[in-house]
C-alpha positions as CSV (number, residue, x, y, z in Angstrom):
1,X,-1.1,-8.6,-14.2
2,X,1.8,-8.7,-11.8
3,X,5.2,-10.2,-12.9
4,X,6.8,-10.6,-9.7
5,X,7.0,-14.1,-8.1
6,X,3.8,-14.9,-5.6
7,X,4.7,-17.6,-2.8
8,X,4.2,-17.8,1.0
9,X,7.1,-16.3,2.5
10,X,6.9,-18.0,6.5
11,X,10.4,-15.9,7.5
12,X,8.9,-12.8,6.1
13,X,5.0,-13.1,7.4
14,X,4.3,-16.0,8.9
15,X,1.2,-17.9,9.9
16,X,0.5,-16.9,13.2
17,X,1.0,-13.3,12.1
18,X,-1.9,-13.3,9.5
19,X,-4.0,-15.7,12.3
20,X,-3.3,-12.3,14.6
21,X,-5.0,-10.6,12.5
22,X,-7.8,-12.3,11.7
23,X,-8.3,-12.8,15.2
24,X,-8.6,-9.0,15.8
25,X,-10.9,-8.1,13.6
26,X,-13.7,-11.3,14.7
27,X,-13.0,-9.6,17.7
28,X,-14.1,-6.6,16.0
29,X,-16.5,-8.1,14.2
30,X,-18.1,-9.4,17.0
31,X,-18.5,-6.5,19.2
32,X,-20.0,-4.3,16.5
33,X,-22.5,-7.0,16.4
34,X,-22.2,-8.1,12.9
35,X,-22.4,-11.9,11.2
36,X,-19.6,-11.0,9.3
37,X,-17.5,-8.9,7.3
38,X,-16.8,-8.5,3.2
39,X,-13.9,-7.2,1.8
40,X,-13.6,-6.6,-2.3
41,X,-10.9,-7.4,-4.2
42,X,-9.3,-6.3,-8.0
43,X,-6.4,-4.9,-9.2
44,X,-5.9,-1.8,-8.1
45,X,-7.8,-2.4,-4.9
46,X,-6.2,-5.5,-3.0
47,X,-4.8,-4.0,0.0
48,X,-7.5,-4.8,2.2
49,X,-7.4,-8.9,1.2
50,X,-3.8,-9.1,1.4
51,X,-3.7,-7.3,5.0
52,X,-6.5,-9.9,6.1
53,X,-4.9,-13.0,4.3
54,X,-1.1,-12.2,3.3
55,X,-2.4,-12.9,-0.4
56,X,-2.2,-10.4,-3.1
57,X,-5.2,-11.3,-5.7
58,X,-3.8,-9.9,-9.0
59,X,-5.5,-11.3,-11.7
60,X,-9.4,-10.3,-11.3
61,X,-12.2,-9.2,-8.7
62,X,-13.2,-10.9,-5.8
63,X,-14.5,-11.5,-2.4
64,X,-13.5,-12.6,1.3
65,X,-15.8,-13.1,3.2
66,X,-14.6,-13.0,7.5
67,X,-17.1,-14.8,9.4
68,X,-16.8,-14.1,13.7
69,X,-15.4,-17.6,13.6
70,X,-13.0,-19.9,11.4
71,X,-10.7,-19.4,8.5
72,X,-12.0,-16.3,6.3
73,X,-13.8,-17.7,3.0
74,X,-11.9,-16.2,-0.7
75,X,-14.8,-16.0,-2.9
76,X,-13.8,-16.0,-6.8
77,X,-15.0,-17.0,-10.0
78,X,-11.4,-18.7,-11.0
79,X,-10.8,-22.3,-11.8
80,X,-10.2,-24.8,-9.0
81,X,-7.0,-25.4,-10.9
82,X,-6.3,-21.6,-10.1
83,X,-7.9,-22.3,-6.2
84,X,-5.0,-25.1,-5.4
85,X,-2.3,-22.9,-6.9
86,X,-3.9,-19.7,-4.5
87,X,-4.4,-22.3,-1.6
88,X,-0.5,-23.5,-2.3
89,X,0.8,-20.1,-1.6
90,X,-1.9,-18.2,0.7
91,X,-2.4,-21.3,4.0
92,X,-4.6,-18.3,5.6
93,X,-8.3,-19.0,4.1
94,X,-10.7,-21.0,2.4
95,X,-10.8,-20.8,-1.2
96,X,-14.4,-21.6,-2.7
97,X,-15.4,-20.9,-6.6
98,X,-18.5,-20.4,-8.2
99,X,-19.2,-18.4,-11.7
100,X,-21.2,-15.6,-9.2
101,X,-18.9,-15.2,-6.2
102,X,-21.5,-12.4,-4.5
103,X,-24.3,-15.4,-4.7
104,X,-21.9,-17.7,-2.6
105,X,-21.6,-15.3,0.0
106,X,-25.0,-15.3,0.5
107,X,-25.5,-18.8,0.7
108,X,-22.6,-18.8,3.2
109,X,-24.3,-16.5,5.0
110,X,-27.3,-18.1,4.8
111,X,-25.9,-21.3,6.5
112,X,-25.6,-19.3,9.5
113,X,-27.9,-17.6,9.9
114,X,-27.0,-14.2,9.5
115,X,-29.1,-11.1,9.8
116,X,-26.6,-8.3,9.5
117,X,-23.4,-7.5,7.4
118,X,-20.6,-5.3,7.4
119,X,-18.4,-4.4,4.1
120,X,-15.8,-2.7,3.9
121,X,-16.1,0.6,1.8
122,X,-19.6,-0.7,0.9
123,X,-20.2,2.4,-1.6
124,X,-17.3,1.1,-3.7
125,X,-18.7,-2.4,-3.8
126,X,-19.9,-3.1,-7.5
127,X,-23.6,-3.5,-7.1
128,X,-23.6,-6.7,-9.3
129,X,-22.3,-8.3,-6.1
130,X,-24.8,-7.0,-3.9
131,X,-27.7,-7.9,-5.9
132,X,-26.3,-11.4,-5.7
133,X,-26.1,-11.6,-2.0
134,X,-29.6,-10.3,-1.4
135,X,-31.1,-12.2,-4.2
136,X,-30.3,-15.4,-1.4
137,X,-30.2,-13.6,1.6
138,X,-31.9,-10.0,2.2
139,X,-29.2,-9.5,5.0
140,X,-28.7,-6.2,6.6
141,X,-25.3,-4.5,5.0
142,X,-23.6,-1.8,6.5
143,X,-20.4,0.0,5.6
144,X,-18.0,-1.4,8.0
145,X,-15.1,1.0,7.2
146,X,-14.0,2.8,10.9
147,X,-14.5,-0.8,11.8
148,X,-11.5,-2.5,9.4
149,X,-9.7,0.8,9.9
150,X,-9.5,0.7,13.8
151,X,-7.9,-2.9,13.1
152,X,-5.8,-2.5,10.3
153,X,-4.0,0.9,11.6
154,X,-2.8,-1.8,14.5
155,X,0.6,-2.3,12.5
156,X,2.3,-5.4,13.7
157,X,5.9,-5.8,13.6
158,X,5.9,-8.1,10.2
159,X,4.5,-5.2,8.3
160,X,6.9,-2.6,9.6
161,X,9.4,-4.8,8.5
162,X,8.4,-5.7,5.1
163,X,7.9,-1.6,5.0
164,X,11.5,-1.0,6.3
165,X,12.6,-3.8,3.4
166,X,10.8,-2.5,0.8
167,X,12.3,0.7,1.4
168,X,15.7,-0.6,1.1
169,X,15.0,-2.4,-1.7
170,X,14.2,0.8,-3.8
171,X,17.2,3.2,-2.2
172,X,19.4,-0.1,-3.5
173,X,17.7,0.0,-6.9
174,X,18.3,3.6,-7.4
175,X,21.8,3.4,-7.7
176,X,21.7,1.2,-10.9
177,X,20.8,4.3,-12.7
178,X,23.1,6.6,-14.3
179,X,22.4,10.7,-13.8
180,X,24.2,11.4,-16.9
181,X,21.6,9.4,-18.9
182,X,19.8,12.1,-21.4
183,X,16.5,10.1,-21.6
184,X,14.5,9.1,-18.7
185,X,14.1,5.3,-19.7
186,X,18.3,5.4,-19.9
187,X,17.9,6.0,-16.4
188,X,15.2,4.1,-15.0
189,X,15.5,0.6,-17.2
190,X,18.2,-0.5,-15.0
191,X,16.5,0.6,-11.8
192,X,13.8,-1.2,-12.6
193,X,15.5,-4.0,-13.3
194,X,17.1,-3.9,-9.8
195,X,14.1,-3.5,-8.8
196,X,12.5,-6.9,-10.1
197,X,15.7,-9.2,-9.5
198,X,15.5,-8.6,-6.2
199,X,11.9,-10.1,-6.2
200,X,9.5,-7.4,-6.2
201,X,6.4,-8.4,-7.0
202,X,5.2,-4.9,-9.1
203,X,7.2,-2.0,-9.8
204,X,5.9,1.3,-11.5
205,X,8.2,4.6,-12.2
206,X,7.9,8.3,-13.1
207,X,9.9,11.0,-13.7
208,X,9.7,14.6,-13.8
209,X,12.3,15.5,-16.2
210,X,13.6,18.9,-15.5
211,X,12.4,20.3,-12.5
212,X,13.6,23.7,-13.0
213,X,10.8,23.7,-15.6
214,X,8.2,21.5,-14.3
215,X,7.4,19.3,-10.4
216,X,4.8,17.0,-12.2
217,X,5.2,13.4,-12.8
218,X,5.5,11.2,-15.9
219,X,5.4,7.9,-17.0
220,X,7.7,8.2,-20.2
221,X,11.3,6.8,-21.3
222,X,11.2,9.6,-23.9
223,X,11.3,12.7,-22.2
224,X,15.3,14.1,-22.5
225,X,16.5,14.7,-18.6
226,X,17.7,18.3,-17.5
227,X,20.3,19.1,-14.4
228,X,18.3,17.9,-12.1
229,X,15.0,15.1,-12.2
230,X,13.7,13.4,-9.6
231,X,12.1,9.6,-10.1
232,X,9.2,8.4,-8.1
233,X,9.7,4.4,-7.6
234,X,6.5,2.5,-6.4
235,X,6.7,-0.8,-5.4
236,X,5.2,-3.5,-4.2
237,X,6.9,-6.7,-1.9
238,X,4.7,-9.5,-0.1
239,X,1.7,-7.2,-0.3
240,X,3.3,-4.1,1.2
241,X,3.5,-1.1,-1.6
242,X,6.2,1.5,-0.9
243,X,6.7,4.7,-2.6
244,X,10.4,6.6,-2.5
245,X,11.1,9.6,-4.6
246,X,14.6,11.1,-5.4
247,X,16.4,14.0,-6.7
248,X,19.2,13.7,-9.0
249,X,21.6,16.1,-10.8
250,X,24.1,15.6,-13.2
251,X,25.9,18.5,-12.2
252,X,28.5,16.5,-9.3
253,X,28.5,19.6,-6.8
254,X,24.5,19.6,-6.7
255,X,24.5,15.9,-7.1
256,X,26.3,15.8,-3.8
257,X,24.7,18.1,-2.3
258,X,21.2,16.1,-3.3
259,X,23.0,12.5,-1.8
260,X,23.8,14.7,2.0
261,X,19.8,15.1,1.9
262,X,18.9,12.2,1.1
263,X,21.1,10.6,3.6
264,X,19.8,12.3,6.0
265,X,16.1,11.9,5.3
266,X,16.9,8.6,5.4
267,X,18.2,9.3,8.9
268,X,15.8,11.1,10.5
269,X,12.3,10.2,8.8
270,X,11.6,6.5,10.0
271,X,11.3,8.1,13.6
272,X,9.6,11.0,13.0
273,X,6.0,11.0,14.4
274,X,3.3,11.6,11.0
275,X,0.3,13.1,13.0
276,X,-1.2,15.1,9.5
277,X,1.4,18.1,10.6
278,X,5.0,18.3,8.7
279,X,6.3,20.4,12.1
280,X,8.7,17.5,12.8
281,X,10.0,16.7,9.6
282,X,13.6,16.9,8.9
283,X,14.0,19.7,6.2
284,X,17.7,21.2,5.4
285,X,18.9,24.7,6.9
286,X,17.9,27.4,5.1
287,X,15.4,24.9,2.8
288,X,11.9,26.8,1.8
289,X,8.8,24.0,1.8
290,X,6.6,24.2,-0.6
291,X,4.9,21.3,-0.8
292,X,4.3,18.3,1.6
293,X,1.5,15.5,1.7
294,X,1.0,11.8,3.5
295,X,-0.1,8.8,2.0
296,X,-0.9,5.5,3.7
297,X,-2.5,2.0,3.1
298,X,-6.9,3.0,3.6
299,X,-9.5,-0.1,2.9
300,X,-9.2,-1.6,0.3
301,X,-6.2,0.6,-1.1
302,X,-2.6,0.1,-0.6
303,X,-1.5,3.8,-0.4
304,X,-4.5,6.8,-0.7
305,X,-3.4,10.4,0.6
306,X,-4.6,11.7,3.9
307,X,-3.2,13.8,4.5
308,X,-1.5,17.6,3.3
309,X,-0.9,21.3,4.0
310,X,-4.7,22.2,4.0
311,X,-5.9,18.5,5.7
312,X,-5.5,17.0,9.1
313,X,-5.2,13.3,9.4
314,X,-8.3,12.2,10.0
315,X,-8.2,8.5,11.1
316,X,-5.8,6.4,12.5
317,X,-3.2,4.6,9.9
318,X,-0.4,2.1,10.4
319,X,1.8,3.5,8.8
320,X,2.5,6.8,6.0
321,X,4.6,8.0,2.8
322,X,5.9,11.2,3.7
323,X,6.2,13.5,0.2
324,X,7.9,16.5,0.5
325,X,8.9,19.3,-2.3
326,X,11.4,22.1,-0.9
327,X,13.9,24.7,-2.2
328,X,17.2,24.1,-1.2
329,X,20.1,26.7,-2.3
330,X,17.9,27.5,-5.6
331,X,17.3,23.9,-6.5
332,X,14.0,22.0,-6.2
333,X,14.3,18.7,-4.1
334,X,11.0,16.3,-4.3
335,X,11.7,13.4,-1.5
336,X,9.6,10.4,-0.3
337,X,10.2,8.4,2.4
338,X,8.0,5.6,4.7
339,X,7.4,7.4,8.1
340,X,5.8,6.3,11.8
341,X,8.1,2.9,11.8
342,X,9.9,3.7,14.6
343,X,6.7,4.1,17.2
344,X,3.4,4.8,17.9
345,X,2.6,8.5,17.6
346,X,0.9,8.3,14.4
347,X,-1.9,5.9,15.5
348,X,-2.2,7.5,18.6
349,X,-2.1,11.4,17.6
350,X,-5.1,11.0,14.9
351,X,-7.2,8.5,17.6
């Protein structure tokens, strides 16, 4: 469960913003022929109800159902107690209960008539749910993927903001820690921290210890720090996940060294175009790559990768996390930063 505070934020993502949404994809919807469109819901896979209602689910499973008119229906097996506290804080939907959400989908269906349904990454859908829909309705489903894609990788300015204040929030949070700590939880306890006061609503960190030893990533307070670590910080803020990674040293000349690059990634990679190639990306003089790869909110889940050294972007996005590994005057930098803010090339280059 999230510990973060949930609430509608109007000044951050407003009404009308979500209602844009929505409106696009009926639009969508409705040109592709389709009734309707279903979107699952659990944990680790909200990103595709919380684009389409501003509500992060964070609890259990679930359903929204987006007919081609009115409010979209969120479909869950909760208490109604738990429906007027979701309804207080997400104005965007309808919120109807029953013990077998999939079965209410179908009668909603049902009540219009509908012959044909789209869902979104239907070969993830857990086939409890479609046995309950058909067992009322024996409605046509298809996977209605390229469909929510082609919509959702229409960033509006809301999200790139939330992005761009994510962001900040984690470069601010970083300076809490100390890179003289000698245990990894000395370092990030007080990041996250910063992290959470400032109101995110999750918050998950790793470390890779000594990177002249080893690049991977871990999620331990145990593991004794070397010269130089870098921390990965993902976080999540009024639905929008985020993911910055930075290199530290204890030793002050490399430390400084590390703070000019990162200053300068911060400079130069929210206007960088993130078409699947790393051509444009701002990388030091005389700094080797050895490792790149772009993330980005897909269907149903808030960051997936899509792209690397040996893969093209393949489908438009709305926005990416940059991750690059490079060898800088015999040190090993690991950076992330949010990229395509600043324009339109990535949505346009991979349509």
């Amino acid at each position: 469960m999230r510990h973060g505070l949930i609430l509608w934020r109007e000044d951050e993502l407003s009404l009308s913003d979500v209602k844009a949404r929505q409106a696009r994809l009926q639009q969508a919807i409705m040109t592709a022929g389709l009734d309707g469109v279903l979107i699952y819901t659990n944990h680790v896979r909200s990103a595709g109800v919380t684009w389409v209602s501003g509500f992060t689910p964070y609890w259990s499973d679930g359903l929204v159902l987006v007919l081609c008119e009115g409010a979209p229906i969120f479909l869950t097996a909760l208490s109604k107690r738990v429906g007027e506290w979701v309804k207080s804080v997400a104005p965007t939907f309808e919120v109807a209960h029953s013990p077998f959400p999939g079965k209410l989908a179908g009668e909603r269906l049902a009540k219009i008539g509908a012959k044909r349904l789209g869902v979104v990454e239907l070969d993830r859908m857990p086939g409890g749910v479609v046995d309950e829909i058909l067992s009322v309705l024996p409605v046509e489903l298809s996977d209605a993927m390229d469909l929510f894609m082609k919509v959702r990788s229409q960033a509006d300015r809301a999200e790139l903001n939330l992005v761009r204040h994510t962001d900040n929030l984690a470069r601010e949070a970083f300076k809490a820690g100390d890179v003289v700590s000698k245990f990894a939880g000395d370092f990030t306890g007080p990041v996250e921290r910063a992290v959470r006061l400032a109101g995110a609503e999750e918050c998950y960190m790793a470390v890779a210890p000594d990177l002249s030893k080893d690049r991977r990533f871990i999620r331990t307070g145990k593991a004794e720090l070397g010269p130089t670590f870098a921390v990965r910080l993902s976080i999540a803020y009024n639905g929008v996940w985020v993911r910055r990674i930075e290199t530290f040293s204890s030793v002050s000349e490399i430390a400084a060294r590390f703070a000019f690059v990162s200053a300068e990634l911060d400079r130069v990679a929210p206007t960088l175009p993130a078409d699947g190639s790393i051509s444009a990306f701002y990388l030091p003089e005389d700094a080797k790559l050895l490792d790149w790869h772009l993330e980005a909110p897909y269907g149903t889940r808030p960051l997936k990768m899509v792209a690397d050294a040996e893969t093209t972007l393949a489908a438009p996005v709305p926005y990416g996390i940059l991750t690059t590994t490079f060898i800088l005057g015999g040190e090993t930098i690991v950076a992330s930063r949010p990229v395509g803010l600043g324009d339109n090339s990535m949505r346009e280059t991979a349509a």
